[in-house]
C-alpha positions in Angstrom: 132.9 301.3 -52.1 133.3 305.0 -52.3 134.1 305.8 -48.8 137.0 303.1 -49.1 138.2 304.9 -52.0 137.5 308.2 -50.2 140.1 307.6 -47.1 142.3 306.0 -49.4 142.5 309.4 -51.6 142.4 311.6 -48.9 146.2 311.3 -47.9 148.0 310.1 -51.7 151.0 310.1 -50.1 149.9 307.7 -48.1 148.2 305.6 -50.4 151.3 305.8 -53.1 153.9 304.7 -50.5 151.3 302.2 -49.1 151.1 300.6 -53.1 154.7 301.2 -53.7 155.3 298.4 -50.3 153.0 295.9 -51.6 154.5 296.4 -55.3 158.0 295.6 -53.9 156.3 292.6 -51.7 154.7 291.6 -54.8 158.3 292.1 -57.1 160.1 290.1 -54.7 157.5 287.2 -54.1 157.4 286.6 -57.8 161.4 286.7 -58.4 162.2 284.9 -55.9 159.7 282.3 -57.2 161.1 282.8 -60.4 164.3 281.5 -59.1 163.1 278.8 -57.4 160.8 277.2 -60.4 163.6 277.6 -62.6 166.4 276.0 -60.4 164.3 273.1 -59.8 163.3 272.6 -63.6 167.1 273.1 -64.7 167.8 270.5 -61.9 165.9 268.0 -63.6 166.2 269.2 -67.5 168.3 266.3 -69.0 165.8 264.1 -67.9 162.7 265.7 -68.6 163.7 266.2 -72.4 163.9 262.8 -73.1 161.6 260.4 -74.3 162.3 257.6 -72.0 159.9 255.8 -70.0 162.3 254.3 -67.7 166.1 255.6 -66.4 168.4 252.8 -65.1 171.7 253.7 -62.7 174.1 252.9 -60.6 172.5 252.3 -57.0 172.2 255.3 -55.2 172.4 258.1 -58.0 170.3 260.6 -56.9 171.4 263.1 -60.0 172.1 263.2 -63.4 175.1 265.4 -62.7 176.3 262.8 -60.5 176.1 258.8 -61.6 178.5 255.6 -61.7 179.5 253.4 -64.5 176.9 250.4 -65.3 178.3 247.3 -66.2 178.0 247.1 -70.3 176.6 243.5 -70.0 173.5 245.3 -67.9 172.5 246.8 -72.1 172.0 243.1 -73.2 170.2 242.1 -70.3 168.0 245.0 -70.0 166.9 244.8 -74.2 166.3 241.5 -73.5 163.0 242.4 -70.8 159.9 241.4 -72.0 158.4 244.8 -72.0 160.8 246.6 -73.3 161.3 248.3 -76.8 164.1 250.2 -77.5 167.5 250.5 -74.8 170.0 253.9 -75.1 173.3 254.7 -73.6 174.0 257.4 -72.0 177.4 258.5 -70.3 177.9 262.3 -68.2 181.6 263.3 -66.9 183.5 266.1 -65.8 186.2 266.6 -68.3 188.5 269.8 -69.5 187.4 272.0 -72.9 190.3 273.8 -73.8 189.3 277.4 -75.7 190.3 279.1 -78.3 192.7 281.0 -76.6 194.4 278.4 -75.0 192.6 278.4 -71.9 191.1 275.4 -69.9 187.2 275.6 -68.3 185.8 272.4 -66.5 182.6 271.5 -68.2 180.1 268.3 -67.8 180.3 266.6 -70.8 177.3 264.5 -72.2 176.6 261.9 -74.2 174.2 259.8 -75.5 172.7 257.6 -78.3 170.7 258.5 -81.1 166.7 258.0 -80.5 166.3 259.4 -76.8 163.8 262.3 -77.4 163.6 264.9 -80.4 164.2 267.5 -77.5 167.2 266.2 -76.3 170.5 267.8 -77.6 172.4 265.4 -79.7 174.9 266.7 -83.1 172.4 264.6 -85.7 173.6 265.1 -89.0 170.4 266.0 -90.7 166.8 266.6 -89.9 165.8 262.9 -90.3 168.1 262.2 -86.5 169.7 258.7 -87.6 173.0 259.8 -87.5 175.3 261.6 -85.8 178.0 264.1 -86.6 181.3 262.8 -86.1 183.6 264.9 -83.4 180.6 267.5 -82.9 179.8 268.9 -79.7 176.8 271.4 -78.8 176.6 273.8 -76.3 174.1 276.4 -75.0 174.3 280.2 -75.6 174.0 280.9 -72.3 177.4 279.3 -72.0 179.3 280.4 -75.3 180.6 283.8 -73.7 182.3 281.5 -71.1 183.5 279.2 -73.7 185.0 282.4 -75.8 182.2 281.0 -78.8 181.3 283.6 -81.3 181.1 282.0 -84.4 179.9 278.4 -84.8 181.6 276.3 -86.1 184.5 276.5 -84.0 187.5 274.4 -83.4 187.9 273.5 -79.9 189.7 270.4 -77.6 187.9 268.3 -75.1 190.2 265.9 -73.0 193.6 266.6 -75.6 191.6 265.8 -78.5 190.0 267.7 -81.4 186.4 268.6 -81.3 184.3 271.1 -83.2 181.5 273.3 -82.0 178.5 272.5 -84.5 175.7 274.4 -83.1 174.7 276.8 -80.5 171.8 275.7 -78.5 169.0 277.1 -75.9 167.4 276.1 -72.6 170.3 273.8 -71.1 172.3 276.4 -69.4 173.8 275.2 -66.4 172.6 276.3 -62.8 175.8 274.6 -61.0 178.4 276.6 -62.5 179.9 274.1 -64.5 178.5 274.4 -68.8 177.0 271.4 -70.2 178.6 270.2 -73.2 176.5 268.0 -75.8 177.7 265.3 -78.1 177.2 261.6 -79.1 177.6 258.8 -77.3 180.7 257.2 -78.7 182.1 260.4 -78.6 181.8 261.2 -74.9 183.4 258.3 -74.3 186.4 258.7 -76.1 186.7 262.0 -74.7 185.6 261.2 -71.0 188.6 258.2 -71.1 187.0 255.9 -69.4 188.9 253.2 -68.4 186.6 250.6 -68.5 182.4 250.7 -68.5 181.5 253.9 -69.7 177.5 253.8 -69.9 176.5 255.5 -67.0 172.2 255.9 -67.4 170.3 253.0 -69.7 167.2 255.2 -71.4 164.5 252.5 -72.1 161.1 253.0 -73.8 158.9 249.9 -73.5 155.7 248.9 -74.9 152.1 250.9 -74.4 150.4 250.1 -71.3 153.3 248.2 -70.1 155.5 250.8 -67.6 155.0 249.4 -64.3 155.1 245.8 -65.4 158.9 246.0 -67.3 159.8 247.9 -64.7 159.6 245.7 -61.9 160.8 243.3 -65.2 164.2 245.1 -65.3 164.5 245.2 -61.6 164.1 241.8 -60.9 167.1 241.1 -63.5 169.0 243.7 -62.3 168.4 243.8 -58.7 171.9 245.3 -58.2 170.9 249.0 -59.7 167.8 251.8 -59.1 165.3 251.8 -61.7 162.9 254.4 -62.3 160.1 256.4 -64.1 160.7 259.7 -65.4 159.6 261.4 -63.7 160.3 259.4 -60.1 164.0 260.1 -61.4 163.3 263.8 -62.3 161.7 264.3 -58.7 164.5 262.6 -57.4 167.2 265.1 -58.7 165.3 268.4 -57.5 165.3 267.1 -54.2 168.9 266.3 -54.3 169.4 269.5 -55.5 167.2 271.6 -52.9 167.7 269.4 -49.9 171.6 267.9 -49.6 173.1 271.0 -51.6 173.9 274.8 -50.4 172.8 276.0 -53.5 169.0 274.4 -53.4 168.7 275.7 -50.2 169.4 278.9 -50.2 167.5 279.8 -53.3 164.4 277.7 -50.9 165.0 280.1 -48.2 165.4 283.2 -50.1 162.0 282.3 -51.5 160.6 281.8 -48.0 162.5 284.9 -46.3 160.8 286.9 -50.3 157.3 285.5 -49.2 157.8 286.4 -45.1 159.5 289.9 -46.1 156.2 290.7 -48.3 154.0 289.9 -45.7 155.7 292.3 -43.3 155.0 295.0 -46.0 151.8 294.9 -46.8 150.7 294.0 -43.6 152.6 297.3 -42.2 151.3 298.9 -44.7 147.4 298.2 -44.4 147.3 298.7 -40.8 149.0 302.3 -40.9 146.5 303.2 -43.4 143.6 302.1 -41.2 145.3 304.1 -38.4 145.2 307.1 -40.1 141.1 306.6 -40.9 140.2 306.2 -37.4 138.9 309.5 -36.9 136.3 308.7 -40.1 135.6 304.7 -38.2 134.9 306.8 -35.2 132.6 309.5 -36.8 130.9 306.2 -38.5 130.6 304.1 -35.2 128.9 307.5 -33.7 126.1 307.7 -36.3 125.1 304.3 -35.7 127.3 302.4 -39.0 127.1 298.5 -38.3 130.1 296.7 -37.7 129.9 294.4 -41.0 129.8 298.2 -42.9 132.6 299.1 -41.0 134.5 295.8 -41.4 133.8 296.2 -45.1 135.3 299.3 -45.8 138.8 298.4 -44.3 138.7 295.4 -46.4 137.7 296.8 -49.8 140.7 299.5 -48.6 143.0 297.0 -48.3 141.9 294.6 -51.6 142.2 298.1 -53.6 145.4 299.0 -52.1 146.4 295.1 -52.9 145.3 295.1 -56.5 147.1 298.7 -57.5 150.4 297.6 -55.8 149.7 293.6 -57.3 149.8 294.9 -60.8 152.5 297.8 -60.4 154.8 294.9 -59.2 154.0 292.2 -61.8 154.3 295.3 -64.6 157.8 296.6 -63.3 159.2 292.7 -63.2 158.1 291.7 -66.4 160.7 294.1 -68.4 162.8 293.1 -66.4 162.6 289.5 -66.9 164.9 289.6 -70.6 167.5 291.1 -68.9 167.8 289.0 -65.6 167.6 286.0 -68.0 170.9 287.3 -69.7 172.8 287.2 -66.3 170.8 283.6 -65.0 169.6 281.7 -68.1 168.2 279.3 -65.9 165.8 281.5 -63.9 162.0 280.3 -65.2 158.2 282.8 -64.6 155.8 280.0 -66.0 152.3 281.8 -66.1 150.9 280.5 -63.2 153.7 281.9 -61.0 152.8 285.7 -61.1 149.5 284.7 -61.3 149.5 282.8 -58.2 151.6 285.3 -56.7 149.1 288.3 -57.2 146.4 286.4 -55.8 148.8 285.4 -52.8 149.0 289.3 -52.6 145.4 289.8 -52.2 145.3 287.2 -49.6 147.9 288.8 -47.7 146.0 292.0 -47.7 143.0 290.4 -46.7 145.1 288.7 -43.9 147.0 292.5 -42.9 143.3 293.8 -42.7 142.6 291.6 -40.0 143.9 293.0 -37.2 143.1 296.4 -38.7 139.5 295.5 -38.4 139.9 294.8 -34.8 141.4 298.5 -34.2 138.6 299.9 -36.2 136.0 298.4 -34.4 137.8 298.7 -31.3 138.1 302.6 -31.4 135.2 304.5 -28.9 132.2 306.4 -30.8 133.1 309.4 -28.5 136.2 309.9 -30.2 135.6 311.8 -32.7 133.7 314.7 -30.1 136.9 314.8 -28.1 138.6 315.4 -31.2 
């Protein structure tokens, strides 16, 4: 409506620090999501990359990062499940890679079979992934600065013994602290030590159609470990992560305090500007404008000041986004985020305009002559 646009280009200072607020409300909403979505997908990433249909562990794991020893006898029992197609190993420890220059960085070292997802990091020899590279480790870029990796490959020593750096990979940085170091099952385990079992997470595929049945299969022979789905695992970890660490729930609370903080803004923001129109909501009451006219204008004022400051905030994050992924690989802005986000803006407004509504209608028609 033009007269919305009128009292919202009468005072441009106004309106440009009234966009400016919502633009920052709008920034912080969708960074703070950002941080969010992408500590809960890096919480879950080993699992989600592979191609298993069931994960089997110690009871009680609640996280990759964090599992027990299986039993090696549990491999025979589980390929043995009617159901069930193909079993993998997998083993995850904390061990020491020494650098280049001598020095010593804790990393969580990884390790699994052949076969468990074309997305998964494992040192295969060549494209057809049927073998692995002996001694071969992989670790993400994210990481290699910490690591002192410039070149690849690079002779390095995990545990005492002699390792080489094959490859430099993306998308597994780690969120924790700790860098997560890649190789091949047998591998791990000669470098992890372990003094006895050493599997830690049995990755099994089973037959089409068949998930539910082999796995109440493998959990009636095993009764003594946690079997579960994918993505019941994957769930499982985020939660862990956002609920019994500090970590998961700050980054929760700075999202909530982002969305609460943005709130404050705009809504401060619309209602001033309606306060500085109530001269013109007064001159409208006294000529006989309907309260639904009325009640329109302040909305359509606050959905145009919502959409200006909505887009200025998504277009000064998104430049932004390269370099903040350069200091936190991990952080994640899937499409829906900022789109969600602007129209969680717009609502906002529309919510804000609410109790300016109730001033405008509120204010007495005789104003305006006293004025």
């Amino acid at each position: 409506m033009w007269l919305a646009w009128r009292n919202l280009n009468h005072d441009r200072f106004r309106f440009l620090v009234t966009i400016v607020g919502i633009a920052f409300a709008v920034f912080l909403m969708i960074f703070q999501g950002s941080l969010l979505v992408g500590f809960l997908r890096a919480a879950s990433k080993p699992i989600d990359m592979t191609e298993a249909d069931l994960w089997i562990a110690a009871r009680g794991v609640e996280a990759f990062e964090f599992a027990s020893p299986l039993p090696e006898r549990f491999y025979d029992i589980v390929a043995g499940v009617e159901g069930v197609e193909t079993v993998h190993r997998m083993t995850v420890g904390f061990t020491f890679y020494q650098k280049p220059s001598g020095m010593q960085q804790s990393v969580l070292l990884v390790g699994a079979e052949p076969g468990i997802g074309s997305r998964f990091p494992v040192p295969y020899v060549d494209a057809m992934r049927t073998s692995l590279a002996p001694d071969a480790i992989l670790v993400d870029s994210s990481n290699a600065p910490t690591l002192l990796l410039d070149l690849v490959p690079a002779g390095i020593e995990i545990s005492g013994q002699r390792a080489r750096v094959v490859n430099i990979i993306d998308g597994f940085g780690s969120f924790f602290g700790t860098p997560f170091v890649f190789t091949g099952y047998e591998d791990a385990v000669r470098y992890l030590r372990w003094p006895g079992d050493a599997t830690v997470f049995l990755i099994v595929q089973v037959e089409p159609g068949s998930l539910q049945e082999a796995k109440r299969a493998v959990q009636a022979e095993l009764p003594e470990v946690d079997v579960w789905t994918r993505d019941e695992f994957s769930r499982r970890a985020r939660l862990f992560w956002v609920r019994k660490t500090g970590a998961g729930g700050a980054i929760l609370m700075a999202a909530v305090l982002g969305f609460l903080v943005g709130l404050v803004i705009v809504s401060q923001n619309i209602y001033a500007t309606t306060m500085e129109n109530l001269e013109e909501f007064a001159t409208l009451k006294a000529i006989g404008a309907r309260r639904w006219y009325i009640q329109k204008v302040v909305l359509m004022q606050a959905l145009a000041c919502g959409s200006v400051g909505s887009v200025i905030g998504l277009a000064a994050l998104l430049p932004l986004l390269g370099p903040i992924r350069g200091t936190i690989s991990w952080i994640d802005t899937p499409w829906w985020l900022p789109t969600g986000m602007i129209l969680v803006g717009l609502v906002m407004c529309v919510l804000a305009s609410v109790a300016s509504i109730r001033k405008a209608l509120a204010v007495e028609p005789g104003r305006v002559f006293r004025a």
